[in-house]
ZAMARGU-4260 file (C-alpha; in steps of 0.2 Angstrom, whole numbers, plus 5000, padded with zeros to 4 digits):
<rodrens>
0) 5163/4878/4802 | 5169/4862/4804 | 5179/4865/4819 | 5164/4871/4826 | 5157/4852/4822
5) 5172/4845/4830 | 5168/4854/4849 | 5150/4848/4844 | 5157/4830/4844 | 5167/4835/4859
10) 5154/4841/4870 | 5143/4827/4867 | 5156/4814/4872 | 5156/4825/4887 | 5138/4827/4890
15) 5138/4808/4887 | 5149/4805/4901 | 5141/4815/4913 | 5121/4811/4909 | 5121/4793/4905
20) 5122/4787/4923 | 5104/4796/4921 | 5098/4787/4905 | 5102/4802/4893 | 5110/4797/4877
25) 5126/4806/4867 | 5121/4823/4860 | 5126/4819/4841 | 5132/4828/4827 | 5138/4820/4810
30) 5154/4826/4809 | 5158/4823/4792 | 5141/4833/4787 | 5146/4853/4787 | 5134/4862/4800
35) 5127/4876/4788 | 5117/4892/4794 | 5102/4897/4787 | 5089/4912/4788 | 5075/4914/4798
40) 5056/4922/4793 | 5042/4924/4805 | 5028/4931/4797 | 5036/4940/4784 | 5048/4946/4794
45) 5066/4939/4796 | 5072/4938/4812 | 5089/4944/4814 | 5093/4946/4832 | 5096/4927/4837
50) 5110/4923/4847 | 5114/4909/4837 | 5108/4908/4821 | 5097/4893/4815 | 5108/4878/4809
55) 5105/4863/4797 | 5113/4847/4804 | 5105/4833/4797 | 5097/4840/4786 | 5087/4847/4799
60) 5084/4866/4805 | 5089/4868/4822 | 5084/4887/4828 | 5087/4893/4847 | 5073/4887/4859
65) 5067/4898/4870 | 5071/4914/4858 | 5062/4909/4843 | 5045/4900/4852 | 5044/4914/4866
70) 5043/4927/4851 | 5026/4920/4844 | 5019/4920/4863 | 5025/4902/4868 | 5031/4900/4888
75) 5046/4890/4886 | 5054/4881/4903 | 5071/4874/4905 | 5073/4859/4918 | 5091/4856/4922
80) 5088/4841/4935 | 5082/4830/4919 | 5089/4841/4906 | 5072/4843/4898 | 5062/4859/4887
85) 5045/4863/4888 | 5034/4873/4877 | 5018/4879/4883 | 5006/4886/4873 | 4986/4886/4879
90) 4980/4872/4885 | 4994/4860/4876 | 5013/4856/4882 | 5026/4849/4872 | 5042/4842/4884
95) 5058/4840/4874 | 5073/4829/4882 | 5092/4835/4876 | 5096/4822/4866 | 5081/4811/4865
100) 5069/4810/4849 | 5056/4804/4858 | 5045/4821/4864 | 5031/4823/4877 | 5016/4830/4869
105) 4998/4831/4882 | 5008/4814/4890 | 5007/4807/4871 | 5025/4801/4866 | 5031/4809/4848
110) 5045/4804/4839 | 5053/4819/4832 | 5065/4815/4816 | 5079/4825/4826 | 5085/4828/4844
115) 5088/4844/4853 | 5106/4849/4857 | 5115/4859/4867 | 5128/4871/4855 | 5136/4887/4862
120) 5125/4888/4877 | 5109/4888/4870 | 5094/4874/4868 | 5095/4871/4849 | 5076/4862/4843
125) 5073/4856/4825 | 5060/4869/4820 | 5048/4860/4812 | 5042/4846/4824 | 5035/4860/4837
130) 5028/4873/4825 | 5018/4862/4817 | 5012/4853/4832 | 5006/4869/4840 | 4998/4872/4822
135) 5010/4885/4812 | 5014/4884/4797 | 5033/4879/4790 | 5041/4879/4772 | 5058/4880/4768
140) 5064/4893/4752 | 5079/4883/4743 | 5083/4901/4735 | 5085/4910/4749 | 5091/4897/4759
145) 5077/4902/4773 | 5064/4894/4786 | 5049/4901/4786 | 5035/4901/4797 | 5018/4906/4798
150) 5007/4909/4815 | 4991/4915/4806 | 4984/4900/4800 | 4969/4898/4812 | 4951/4894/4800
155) 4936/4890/4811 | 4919/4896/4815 | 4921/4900/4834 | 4927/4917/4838 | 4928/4910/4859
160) 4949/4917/4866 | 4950/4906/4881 | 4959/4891/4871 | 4977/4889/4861 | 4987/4875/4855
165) 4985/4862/4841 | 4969/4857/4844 | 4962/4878/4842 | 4948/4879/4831 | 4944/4897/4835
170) 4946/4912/4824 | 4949/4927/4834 | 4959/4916/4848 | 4975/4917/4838 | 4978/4935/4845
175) 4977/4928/4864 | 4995/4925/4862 | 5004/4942/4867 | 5014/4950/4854 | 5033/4944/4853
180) 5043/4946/4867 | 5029/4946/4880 | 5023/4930/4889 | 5005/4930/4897 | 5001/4940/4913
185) 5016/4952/4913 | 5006/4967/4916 | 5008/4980/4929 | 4998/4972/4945 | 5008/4956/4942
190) 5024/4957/4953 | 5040/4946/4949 | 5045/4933/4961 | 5062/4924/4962 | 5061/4907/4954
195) 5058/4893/4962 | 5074/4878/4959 | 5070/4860/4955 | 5085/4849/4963 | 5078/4833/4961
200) 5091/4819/4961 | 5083/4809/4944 | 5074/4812/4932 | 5057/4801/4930 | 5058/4790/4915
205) 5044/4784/4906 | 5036/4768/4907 | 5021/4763/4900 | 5008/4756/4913 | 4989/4752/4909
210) 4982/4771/4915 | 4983/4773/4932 | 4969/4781/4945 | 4974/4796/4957 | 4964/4790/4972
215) 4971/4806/4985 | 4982/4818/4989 | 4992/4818/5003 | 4996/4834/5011 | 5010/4840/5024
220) 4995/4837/5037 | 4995/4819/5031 | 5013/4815/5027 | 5023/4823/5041 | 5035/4832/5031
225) 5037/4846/5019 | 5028/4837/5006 | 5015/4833/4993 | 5011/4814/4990 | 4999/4811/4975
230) 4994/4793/4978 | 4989/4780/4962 | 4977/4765/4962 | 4991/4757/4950 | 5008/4759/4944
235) 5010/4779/4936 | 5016/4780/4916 | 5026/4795/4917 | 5027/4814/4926 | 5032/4829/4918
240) 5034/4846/4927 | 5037/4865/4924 | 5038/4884/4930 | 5027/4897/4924 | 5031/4915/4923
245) 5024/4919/4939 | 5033/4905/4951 | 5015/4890/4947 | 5025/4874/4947 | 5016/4862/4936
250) 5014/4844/4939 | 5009/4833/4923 | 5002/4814/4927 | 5000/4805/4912 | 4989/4791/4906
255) 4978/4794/4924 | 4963/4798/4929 | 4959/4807/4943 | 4948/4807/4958 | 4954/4822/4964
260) 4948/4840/4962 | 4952/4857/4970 | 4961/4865/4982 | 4972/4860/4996 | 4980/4863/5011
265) 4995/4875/5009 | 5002/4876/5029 | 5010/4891/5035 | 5024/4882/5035 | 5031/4878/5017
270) 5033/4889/5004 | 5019/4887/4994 | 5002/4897/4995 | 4989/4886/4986 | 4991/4869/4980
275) 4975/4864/4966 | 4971/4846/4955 | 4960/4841/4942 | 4960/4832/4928 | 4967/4842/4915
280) 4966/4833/4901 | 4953/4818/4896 | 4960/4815/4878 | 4975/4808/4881 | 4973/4809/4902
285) 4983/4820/4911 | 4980/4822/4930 | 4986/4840/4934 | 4991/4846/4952 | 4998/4867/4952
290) 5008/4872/4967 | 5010/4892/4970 | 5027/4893/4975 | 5035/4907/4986 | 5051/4913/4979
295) 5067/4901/4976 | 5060/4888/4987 | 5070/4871/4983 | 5058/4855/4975 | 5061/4839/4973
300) 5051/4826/4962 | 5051/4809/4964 | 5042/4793/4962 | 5044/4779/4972 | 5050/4760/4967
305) 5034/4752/4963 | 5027/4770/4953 | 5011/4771/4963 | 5017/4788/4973 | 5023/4804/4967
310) 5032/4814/4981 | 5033/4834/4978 | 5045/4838/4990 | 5050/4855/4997 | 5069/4859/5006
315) 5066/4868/5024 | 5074/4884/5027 | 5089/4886/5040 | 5088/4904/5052 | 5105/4904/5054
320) 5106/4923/5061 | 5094/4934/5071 | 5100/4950/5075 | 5094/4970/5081 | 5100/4986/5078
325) 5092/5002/5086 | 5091/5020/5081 | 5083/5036/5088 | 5069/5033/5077 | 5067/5013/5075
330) 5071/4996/5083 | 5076/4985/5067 | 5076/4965/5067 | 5085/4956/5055 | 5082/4937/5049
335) 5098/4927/5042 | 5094/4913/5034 | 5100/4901/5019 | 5085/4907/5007 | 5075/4921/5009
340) 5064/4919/5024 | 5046/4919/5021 | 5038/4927/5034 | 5019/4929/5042 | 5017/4942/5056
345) 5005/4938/5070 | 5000/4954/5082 | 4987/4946/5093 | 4999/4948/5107 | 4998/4965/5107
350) 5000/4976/5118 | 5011/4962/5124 | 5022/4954/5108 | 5023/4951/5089 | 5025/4935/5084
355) 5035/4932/5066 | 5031/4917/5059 | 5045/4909/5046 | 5033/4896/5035 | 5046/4879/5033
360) 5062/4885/5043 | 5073/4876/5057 | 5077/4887/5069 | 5097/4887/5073 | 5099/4905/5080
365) 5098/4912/5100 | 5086/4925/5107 | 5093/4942/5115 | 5089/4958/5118 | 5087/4975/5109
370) 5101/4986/5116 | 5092/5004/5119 | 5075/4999/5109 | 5065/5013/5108 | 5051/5000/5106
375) 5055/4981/5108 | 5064/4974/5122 | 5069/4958/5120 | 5066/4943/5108 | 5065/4924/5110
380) 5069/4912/5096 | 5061/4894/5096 | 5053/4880/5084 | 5034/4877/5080 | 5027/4858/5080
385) 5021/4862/5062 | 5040/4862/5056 | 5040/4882/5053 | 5050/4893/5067 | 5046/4907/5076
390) 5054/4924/5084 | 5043/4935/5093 | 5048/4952/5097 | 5042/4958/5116 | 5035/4979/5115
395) 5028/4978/5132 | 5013/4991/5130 | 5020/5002/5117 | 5009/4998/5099 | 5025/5002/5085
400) 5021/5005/5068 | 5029/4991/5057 | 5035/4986/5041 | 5047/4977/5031 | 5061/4975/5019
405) 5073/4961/5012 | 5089/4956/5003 | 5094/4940/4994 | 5091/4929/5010 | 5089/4944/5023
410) 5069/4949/5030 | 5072/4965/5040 | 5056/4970/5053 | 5056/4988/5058 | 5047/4993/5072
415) 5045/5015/5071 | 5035/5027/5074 | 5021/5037/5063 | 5003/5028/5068 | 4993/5033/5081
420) 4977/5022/5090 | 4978/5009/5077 | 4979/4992/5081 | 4975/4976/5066 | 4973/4959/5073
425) 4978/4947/5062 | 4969/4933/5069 | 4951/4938/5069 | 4956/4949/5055 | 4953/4968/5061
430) 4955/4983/5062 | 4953/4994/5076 | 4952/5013/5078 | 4952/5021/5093 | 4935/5030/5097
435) 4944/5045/5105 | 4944/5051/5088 | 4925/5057/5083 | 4923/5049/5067 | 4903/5045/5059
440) 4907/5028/5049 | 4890/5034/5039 | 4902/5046/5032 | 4917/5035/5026 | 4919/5030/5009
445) 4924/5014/5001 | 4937/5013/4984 | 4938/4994/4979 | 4949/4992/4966 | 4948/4973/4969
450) 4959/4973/4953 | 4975/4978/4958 | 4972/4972/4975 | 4969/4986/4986 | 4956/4992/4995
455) 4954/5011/5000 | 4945/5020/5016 | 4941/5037/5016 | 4940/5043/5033 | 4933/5060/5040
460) 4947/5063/5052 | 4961/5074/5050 | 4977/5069/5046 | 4986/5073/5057 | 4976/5064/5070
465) 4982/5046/5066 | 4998/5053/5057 | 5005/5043/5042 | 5013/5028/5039 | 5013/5010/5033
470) 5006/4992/5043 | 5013/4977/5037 | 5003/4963/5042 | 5009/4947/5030 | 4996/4936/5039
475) 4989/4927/5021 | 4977/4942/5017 | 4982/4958/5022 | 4999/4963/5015 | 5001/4980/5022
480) 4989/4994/5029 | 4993/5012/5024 | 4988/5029/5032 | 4992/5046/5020 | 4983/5060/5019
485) 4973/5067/5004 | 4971/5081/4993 | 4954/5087/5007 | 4967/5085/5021 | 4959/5069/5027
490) 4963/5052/5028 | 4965/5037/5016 | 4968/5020/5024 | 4972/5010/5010 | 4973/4990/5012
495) 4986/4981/4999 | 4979/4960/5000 | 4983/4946/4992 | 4966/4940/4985 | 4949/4947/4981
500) 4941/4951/4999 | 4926/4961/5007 | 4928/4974/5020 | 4912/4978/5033 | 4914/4995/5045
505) 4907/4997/5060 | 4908/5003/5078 | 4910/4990/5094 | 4915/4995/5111 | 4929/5010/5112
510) 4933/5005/5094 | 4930/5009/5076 | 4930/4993/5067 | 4937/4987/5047 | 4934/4970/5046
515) 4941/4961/5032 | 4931/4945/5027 | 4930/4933/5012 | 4916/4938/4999 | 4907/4921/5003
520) 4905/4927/5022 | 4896/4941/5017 | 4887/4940/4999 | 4872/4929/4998 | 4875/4927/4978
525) 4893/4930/4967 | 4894/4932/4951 | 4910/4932/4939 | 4907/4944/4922 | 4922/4940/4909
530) 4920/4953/4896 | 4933/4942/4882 | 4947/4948/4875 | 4958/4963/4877 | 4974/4972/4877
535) 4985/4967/4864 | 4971/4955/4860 | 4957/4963/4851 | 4947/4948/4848 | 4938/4945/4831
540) 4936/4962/4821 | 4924/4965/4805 | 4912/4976/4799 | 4920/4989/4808 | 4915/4980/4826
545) 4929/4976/4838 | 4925/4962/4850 | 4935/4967/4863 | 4924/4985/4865 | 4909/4976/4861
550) 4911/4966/4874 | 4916/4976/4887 | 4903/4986/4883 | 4888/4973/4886 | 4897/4968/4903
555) 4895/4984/4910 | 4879/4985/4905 | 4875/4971/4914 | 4885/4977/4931 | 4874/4989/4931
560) 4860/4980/4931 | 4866/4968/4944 | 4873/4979/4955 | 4851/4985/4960 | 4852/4969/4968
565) 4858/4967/4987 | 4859/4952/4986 | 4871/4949/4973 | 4888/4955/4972 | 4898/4957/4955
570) 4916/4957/4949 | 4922/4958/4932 | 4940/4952/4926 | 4942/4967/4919 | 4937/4984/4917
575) 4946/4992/4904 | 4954/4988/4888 | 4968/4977/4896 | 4975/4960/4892 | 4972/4943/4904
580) 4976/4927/4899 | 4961/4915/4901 | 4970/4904/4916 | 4970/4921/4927 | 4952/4923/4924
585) 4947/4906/4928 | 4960/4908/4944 | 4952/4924/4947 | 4934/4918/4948 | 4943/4901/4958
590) 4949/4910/4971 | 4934/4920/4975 | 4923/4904/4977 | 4911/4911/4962 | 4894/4902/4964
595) 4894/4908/4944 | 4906/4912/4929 | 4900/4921/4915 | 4912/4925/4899 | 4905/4936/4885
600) 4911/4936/4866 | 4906/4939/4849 | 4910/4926/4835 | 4916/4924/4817 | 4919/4913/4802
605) 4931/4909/4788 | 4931/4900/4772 | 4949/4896/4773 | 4962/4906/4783 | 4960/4926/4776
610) 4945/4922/4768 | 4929/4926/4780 | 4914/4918/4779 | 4897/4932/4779 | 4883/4918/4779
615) 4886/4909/4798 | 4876/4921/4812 | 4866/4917/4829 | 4870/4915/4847 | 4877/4901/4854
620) 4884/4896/4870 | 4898/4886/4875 | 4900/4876/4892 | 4907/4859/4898 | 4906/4849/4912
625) 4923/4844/4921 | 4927/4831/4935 | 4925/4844/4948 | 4909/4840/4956 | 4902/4855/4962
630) 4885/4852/4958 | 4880/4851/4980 | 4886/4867/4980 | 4881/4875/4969 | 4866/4866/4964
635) 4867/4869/4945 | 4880/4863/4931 | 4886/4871/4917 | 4875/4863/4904 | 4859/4867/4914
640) 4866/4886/4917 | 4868/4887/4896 | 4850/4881/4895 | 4843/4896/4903 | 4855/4909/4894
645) 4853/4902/4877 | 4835/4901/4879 | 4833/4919/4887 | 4846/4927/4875 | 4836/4921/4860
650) 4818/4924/4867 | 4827/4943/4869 | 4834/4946/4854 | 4824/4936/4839 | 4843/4929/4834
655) 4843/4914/4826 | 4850/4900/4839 | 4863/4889/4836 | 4863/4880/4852 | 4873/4874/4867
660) 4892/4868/4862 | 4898/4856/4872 | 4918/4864/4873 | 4930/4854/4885 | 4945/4864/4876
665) 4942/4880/4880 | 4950/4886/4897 | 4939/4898/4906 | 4923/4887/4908 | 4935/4870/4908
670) 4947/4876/4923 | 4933/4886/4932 | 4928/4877/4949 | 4908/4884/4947 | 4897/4886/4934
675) 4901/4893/4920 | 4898/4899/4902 | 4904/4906/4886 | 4891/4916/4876 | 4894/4919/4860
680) 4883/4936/4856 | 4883/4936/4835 | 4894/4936/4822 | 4905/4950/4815 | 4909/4941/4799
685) 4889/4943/4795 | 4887/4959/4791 | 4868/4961/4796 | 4872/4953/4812 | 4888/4965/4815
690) 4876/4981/4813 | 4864/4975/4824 | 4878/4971/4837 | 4885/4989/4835 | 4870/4998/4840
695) 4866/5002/4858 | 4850/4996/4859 | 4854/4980/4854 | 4867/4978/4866 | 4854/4984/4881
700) 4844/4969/4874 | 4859/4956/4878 | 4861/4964/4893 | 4845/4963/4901 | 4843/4943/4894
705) 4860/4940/4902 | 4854/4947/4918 | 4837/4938/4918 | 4845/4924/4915 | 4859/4925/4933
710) 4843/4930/4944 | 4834/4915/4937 | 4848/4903/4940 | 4850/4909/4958 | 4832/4909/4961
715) 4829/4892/4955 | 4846/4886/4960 | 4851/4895/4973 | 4870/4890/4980 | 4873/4881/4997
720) 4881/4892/5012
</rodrens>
């Protein structure tokens, strides 16, 4: 063991040497202490799969990071450009610096009474500072020589999911962590994407500053380049940043306020799809800008000398190979370039050329021909003034079927055959079926599963008429069209998108017409139904009442009312027992542009944790008002759209009303960019109250208030378009 402390000693002099031109202190062992091993219990269970087990240096237990916090649902980040941790749970981060006792917690700096080390390849964090700041319990067992923690210690009154961290005070929220091992959103309609690399050149110290306001920010339109500027009024305190799961690179301002809300500009050409701010965080302030990133796009974060811009900048991609093969049954481009190629196809040049856009690419490759294309003939290589670069392919009047593939930094565009009299332009977003095949559109039928993404036509055609095969169109929101045939031998066009759309049918000219439009274009009225809960989360559960079910449920009660109405168009988050975090249902209702968001629950009540408490029971609803200022939109905030349901649920149901909750902490009516909700339907802990909520009848009686209440607020509120 204690040669184990002497490679310690070593490889802190070493780290030493090589960080300190950065700031970063010695890593530091005491080497005349002896490093002991202990046991780890999670739960009542010890853990005894660790790579490394947990270690007592100090007097302190140290336990491997990202092993132990992932396993009670945490996301943990690792940032090698300022050798930093991060633990995300909820709402709350903690950033950890190898090294450094001072700890970043919600842009508030901690001390922690020992620093985290690097021993054996792993990130090794003294155990009880970050349990006990995300609220779990920790003791220590002399006889058995053993950490213990606890993660069921949650004792309120509010049974509301949509909220985690130190600061939760709700009951059945507990279980919105996954179970161990998982991390949030890993379900089977998420799909994994390369991981973006931070290469900044420094890390961004800390300094404090009087707060700061963010006054703009600046977008690639703005700045020239491949980059974000986040401009402050004064001097910023400090920055911290992370990667989530699914490639969200997230940007902490501390100590700021922000006048800056919403979405922006994400150009063609940089790899990044949607950029968003708000003020995350009012107690401490935390300004918050989210970059969705496209694969292993290189970033760089910096701050310049006088700390009143934040530069998030992003490394441009070099094509350094363009090349074609042909076969007797397809013409095949390949795209070489440093990182994979991120590619958007443009066919409004048909019947003439495909244009193939490459989003944040410099262009160092020559044109040439297709030697014996079936298809394609030639192709020209060049660079676009928007700093993405272009090929596009010449077909002359032939109309290929497409699609791709790709390797590590390779994107292959086949052209082939299969699809007859189909034509989709990507720019007006359409497509177009040849008339020469008899087809009555009053006859086709619509699939939407908007859920996973894809959007099914069932055309009275045979098969065999258009033939089979697969579109790929990559143009922002159509990712591929499909053609197969069914089990009645006709025809199922199936669109694959990358956000929520509308499709319309009709017939123009020579042509059979799918257009695919944003739900805002074509739905007078759009509202978001959040049954809570779900999954591996069941929610509160008493009296023999599950919340999840109960819930679900009461939203599909509600559908159906809704879905009488024209005029008013309805999608729920989900619509079967699965698991959603709370920031995917608030994204989800973001990126439809949602003129409302409605999450239903059921509450519950405790004494002291494990012990419930019978007596609480009523209706409540929760709401807050953020910095985004929607109200010209939509007309209506959130505390004026609780008004009308709390009033119209209890006018319904006789239940005893506990009021509106003002409830900045909870994420799904916080992070959500219209108005929004969180009805709390009864408690399960009362057991009157959890008899009544079990019975059908009761449940219709919630429903119809709910839906009173939605075609109130539109009538008297009705959104802007």
């Amino acid at each position: 063991m204690r040669s184990f402390v002497k490679k310690l000693v070593i490889s802190c002099i070493i780290s030493c040497m090589i960080f300190m031109p950065w700031g970063f202190v010695p890593l530091y062992v005491n080497a005349s202490q002896e490093a002991l091993t202990a046991r780890l219990i999670i739960n009542g269970a010890e853990v005894l799969d660790l790579p490394v087990p947990p270690m007592i240096v100090d007097g302190r237990a140290l336990v491997p990071f990202r092993e132990v916090f992932e396993r009670v649902g945490g996301t943990v980040g690792w940032h090698s450009g300022n050798m930093q941790v991060s633990l995300f749970f909820g709402t709350d981060v903690l950033v950890m610096t190898i090294g450094e006792r001072d700890a970043n917690f919600n842009g508030e700096v901690i001390q922690m009474h020992a620093a985290p080390i690097i021993h054996e390849g792993r990130t090794m964090v003294p155990l009880r500072f970050p349990a006990e700041i995300f609220g779990f319990d920790v003791s220590w067992d002399t006889a058995s020589f053993s950490a213990i923690v606890n993660t069921n210690n949650d004792n309120s009154t509010d049974g509301a999911d949509d909220t985690t961290g130190a600061n939760n005070t709700n009951t059945s929220n507990n279980s919105e962590l996954p179970p161990p091992g998982e991390r949030p959103g890993t379900g089977s309609n998420i799909t994994s994407t390369a991981q973006a690399r931070d290469v900044s050149a420094f890390p961004i110290q800390t300094i404090q500053h009087t707060q700061a306001t963010i006054t703009r920010l600046l977008t690639p339109m703005d700045t020239g380049i491949a980059a974000y500027v986040v401009v402050a009024d004064s001097a910023i305190t400090g920055v911290s940043h992370f990667l989530l799961y699914d490639n969200r690179l997230v940007v902490d301002i501390h100590n700021s306020a922000s006048l800056i809300s919403g979405d922006f500009y994400a150009p063609a050409n940089l790899p990044v799809t949607g950029v968003r701010a708000s003020q995350f965080s009012q107690t401490p302030r935390v300004t918050r800008v989210v970059f969705d990133v496209v694969g292993d796009a290189e970033f760089s974060i910096s701050l310049s000398a006088d700390r009143t811009l934040l530069t998030v900048q992003f490394s441009q991609n070099r094509i350094h190979g363009v090349f074609t093969q042909s076969d007797a049954s397809s013409d095949t481009l390949f795209i070489m370039g440093d990182i994979l190629p991120a590619i958007r196809i443009c066919t409004q040049g048909f019947p003439k050329y495909i244009t193939l856009s490459i989003n944040n690419a410099f262009m160092d490759a020559e044109g040439g021909m297709f030697s014996e294309g079936i298809f394609a003939r030639e192709f020209i290589t060049g660079q676009n003034d928007d700093g993405s670069a272009y090929v596009r392919v010449y077909v002359g009047e032939t109309w290929p079927a497409f699609s791709t593939a790709q390797s590590a930094n390779a994107m292959a565009f086949m052209m082939h055959h299969g699809i007859e009299g189909v034509r989709y332009d990507s720019v007006n977003r359409e497509l177009r079926i040849s008339r020469a095949f008899d087809m009555d559109i009053s006859q086709v039928q619509q699939i939407n599963d908007y859920l996973r993404l894809q959007y099914t036509f069932v055309l009275p055609l045979s098969a065999e008429v258009l033939g089979r095969g697969e579109i790929s169109v990559l143009d922002g929101f159509v990712n591929s069209i499909s053609l197969a045939r069914n089990a009645t031998g006709e025809i199922n066009l199936t669109f694959s998108t990358t956000r929520v759309l509308a499709f319309s049918i009709y017939e123009e000219g020579a042509y059979y017409v799918i257009r695919v439009n944003l739900p805002r274009d074509v739905s007078p009225f759009i509202v978001v139904l959040d049954p809570g809960h779900g999954g591996s989360d069941p929610g509160t559960s008493h009296n023999s009442v599950t919340e999840k079910d109960l819930v679900l449920d009461v939203a599909h009660m509600v559908l159906q009312l809704l879905s009488l109405d024209p005029f008013v168009t309805v999608y729920m988050t989900r619509h079967t027992d699965t698991f959603l975090s709370p920031w995917d249902r608030a994204e989800f209702a973001n990126n439809l542009d949602a003129d409302m968001f409605v999450s239903i629950h059921a509450n519950a009540a405790q004494i002291r944790p494990g012990e419930i408490n019978p007596e609480p029971h009523g209706i409540e609803t929760l709401y807050t008002i953020g910095i985004l200022e929607y109200e010209a939109q939509h007309n209506i905030n959130s505390r004026q759209l609780a008004e009308i349901f709390q009033s119209n649920l209890v006018e319904a149901t006789g239940a005893h009303s506990r009021g509106l909750v003002p409830s900045p902490q909870v994420i799904v009516v916080r992070e959500t960019s219209m108005p929004a909700v969180l009805l709390e339907l009864g408690f399960l802990t009362n057991p009157e109250e959890a008899a009544l909520l079990a019975t059908v009848s009761y449940q219709w009686q919630l429903a119809h208030a709910i839906h009173q209440s939605i075609m109130e607020a539109f009538a008297e509120f009705p959104p802007t378009r």
